[in-house]
C-alpha positions as CSV (number, residue, x, y, z in Angstrom):
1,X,54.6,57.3,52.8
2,X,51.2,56.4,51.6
3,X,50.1,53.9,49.3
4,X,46.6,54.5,47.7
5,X,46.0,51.0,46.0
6,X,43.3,48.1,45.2
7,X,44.1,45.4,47.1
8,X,42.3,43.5,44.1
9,X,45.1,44.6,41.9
10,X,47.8,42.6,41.6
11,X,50.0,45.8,40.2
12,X,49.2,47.3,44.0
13,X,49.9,44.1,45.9
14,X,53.0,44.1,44.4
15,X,54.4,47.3,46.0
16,X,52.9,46.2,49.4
17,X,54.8,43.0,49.5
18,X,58.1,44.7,48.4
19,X,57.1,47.4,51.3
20,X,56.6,44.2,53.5
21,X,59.4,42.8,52.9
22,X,62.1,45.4,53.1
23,X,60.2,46.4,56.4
24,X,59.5,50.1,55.1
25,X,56.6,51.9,57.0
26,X,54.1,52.7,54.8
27,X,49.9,53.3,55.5
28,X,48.0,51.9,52.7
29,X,44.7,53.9,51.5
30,X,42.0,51.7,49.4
31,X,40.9,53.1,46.4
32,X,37.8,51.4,44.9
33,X,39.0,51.6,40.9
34,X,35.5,50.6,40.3
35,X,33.9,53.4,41.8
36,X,35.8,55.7,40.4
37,X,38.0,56.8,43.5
38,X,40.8,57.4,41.1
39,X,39.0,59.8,38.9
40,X,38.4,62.3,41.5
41,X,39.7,65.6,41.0
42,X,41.7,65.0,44.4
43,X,43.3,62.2,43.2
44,X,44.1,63.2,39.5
45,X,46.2,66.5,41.1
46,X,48.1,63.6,42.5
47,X,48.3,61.1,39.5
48,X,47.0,62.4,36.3
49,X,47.0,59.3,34.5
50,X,44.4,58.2,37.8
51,X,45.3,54.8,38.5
52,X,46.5,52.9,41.3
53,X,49.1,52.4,43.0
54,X,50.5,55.6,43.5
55,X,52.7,56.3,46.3
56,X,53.3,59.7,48.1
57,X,56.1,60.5,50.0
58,X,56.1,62.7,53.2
59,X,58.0,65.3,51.1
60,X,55.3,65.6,49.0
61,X,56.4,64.1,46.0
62,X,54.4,60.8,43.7
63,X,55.3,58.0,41.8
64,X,52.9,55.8,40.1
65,X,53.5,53.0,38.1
66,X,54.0,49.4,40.1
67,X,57.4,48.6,38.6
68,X,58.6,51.9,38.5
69,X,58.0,52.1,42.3
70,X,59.1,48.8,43.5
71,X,62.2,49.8,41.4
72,X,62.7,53.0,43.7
73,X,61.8,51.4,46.8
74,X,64.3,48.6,46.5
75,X,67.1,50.4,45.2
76,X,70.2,49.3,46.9
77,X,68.4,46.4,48.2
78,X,69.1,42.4,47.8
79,X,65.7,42.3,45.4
80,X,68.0,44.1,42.8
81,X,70.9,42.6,41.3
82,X,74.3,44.1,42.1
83,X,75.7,42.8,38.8
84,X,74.7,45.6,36.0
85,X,73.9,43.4,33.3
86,X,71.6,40.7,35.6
87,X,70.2,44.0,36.8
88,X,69.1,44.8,33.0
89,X,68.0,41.4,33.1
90,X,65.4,42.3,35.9
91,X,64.5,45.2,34.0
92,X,64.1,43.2,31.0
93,X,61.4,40.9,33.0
94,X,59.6,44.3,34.2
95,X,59.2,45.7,30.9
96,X,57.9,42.3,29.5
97,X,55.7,41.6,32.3
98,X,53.8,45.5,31.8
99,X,53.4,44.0,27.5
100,X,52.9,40.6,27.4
101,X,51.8,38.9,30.4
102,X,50.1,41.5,32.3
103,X,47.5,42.6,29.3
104,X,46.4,39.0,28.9
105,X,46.6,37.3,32.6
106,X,44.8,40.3,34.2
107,X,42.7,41.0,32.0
108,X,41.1,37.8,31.5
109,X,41.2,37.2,35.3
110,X,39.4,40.4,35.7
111,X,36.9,39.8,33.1
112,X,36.2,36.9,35.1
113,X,36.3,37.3,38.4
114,X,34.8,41.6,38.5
115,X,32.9,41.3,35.6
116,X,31.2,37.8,36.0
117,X,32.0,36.9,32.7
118,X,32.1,33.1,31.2
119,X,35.4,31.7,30.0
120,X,33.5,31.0,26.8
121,X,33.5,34.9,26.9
122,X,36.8,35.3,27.0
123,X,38.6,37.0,23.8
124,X,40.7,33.8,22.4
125,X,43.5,36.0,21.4
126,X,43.7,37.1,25.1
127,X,43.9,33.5,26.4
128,X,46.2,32.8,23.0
129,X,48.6,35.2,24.3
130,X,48.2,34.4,27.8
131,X,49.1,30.8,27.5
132,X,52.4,32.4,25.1
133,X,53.0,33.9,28.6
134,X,53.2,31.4,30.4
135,X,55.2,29.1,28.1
136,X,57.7,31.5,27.9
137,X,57.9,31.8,31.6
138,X,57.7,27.7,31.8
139,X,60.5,27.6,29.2
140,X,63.0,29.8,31.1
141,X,61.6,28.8,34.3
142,X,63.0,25.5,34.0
143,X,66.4,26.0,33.2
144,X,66.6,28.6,35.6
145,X,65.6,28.7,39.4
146,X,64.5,32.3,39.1
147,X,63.7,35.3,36.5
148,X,66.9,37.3,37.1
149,X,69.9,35.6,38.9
150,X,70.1,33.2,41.3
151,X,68.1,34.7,44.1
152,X,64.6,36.3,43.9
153,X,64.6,39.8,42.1
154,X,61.6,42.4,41.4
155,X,61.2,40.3,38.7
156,X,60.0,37.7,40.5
157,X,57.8,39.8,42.7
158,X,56.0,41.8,39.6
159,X,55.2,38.4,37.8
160,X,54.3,36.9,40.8
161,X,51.3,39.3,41.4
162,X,48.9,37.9,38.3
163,X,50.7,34.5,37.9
164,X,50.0,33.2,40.8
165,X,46.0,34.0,40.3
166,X,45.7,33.1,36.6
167,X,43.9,30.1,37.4
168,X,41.2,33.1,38.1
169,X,41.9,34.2,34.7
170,X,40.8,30.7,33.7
171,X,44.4,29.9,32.9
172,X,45.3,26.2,33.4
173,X,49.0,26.1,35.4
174,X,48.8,21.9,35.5
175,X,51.4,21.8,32.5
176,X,53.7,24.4,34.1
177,X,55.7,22.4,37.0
178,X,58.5,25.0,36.8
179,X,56.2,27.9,37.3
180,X,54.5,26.1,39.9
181,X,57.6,25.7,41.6
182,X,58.7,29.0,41.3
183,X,55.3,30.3,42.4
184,X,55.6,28.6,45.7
185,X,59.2,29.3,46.4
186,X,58.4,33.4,45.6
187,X,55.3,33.1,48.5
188,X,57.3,31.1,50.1
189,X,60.4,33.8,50.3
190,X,57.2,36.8,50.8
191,X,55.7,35.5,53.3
192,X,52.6,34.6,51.4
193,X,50.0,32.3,52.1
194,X,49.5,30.4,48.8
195,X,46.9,31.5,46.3
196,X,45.7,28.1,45.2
């Protein structure tokens, strides 16, 4: 299969390390989203919403969407649940992570970090609701050792991708001991080197 992603894009490194981990052969194709890669007309016959990542499969069919695909590509794998109901509870953390982290962490880190922006810049309510974010996540985080279960899910992996870099976002994780925890033992269970 082929991954066309933005190794800038947390959404994109997600599907790479779930790839990485279950040892599935893929070749990864870089798409600049900034120069427009996915708005070519090549690339819209393939995803016509044009964003990244989208995977093609040697049969010819796509799938876009991060959490839709790391769903596919792990299904009948450890990273989901066997039990149903913990299962929905991954689901659960996939859904939430597309609406109310993902908007607000990402955002603000790309505002920063692409678009050279000032954290005084930043839109408050953005940074209001990332901070929510990440107090929910601290909240559960330290009652529980992960997001879905007692083992890492794809719930871990998708929140992983911009959590571990909102510090870029101008996010500050020094009152979040449980999410700093859990960030290290995710990388730690990846393979990743840390992002701090």
């Amino acid at each position: 299969m082929r991954i066309y992603g933005d190794t800038n894009s947390g959404n994109c490194l997600k599907v790479k390390w779930v790839c990485d981990k279950l040892a599935l052969p893929y070749r990864w194709i870089e798409i600049d989203t900034r120069k427009g890669e996915t708005r070519t007309p090549q690339f819209l016959a393939m995803n016509g919403a044009g964003q990244v990542p989208t995977v093609a499969f040697d049969d010819g069919r796509t799938l876009a969407q991060s959490n839709a695909i790391i769903r596919y590509l792990a299904r009948d794998n450890a990273l989901i649940p066997r039990d149903a109901f913990i299962a929905a509870k991954m689901d659960e953390w996939l859904f939430w992570e597309q609406y109310s982290h993902e908007p607000y962490i990402a955002v603000c880190r790309f505002q920063l970090v692409y678009l050279g922006k000032d954290a005084s810049q930043l839109d408050p309510e953005k940074v209001k609701r990332g901070y929510a974010a990440l107090d929910r996540m601290e909240q559960y985080l330290a009652a529980s050792h992960f997001l879905a279960g007692d083992e890492v899910s794809l719930a871990d992996v998708s929140l992983l991708a911009y959590t571990r870099v909102a510090h870029e976002g101008g996010f500050d994780l020094s009152r979040h001991a449980a999410i700093r925890r859990w960030i290290a033992e995710v990388e730690t269970y990846l393979g990743l080197p840390s992002a701090r």
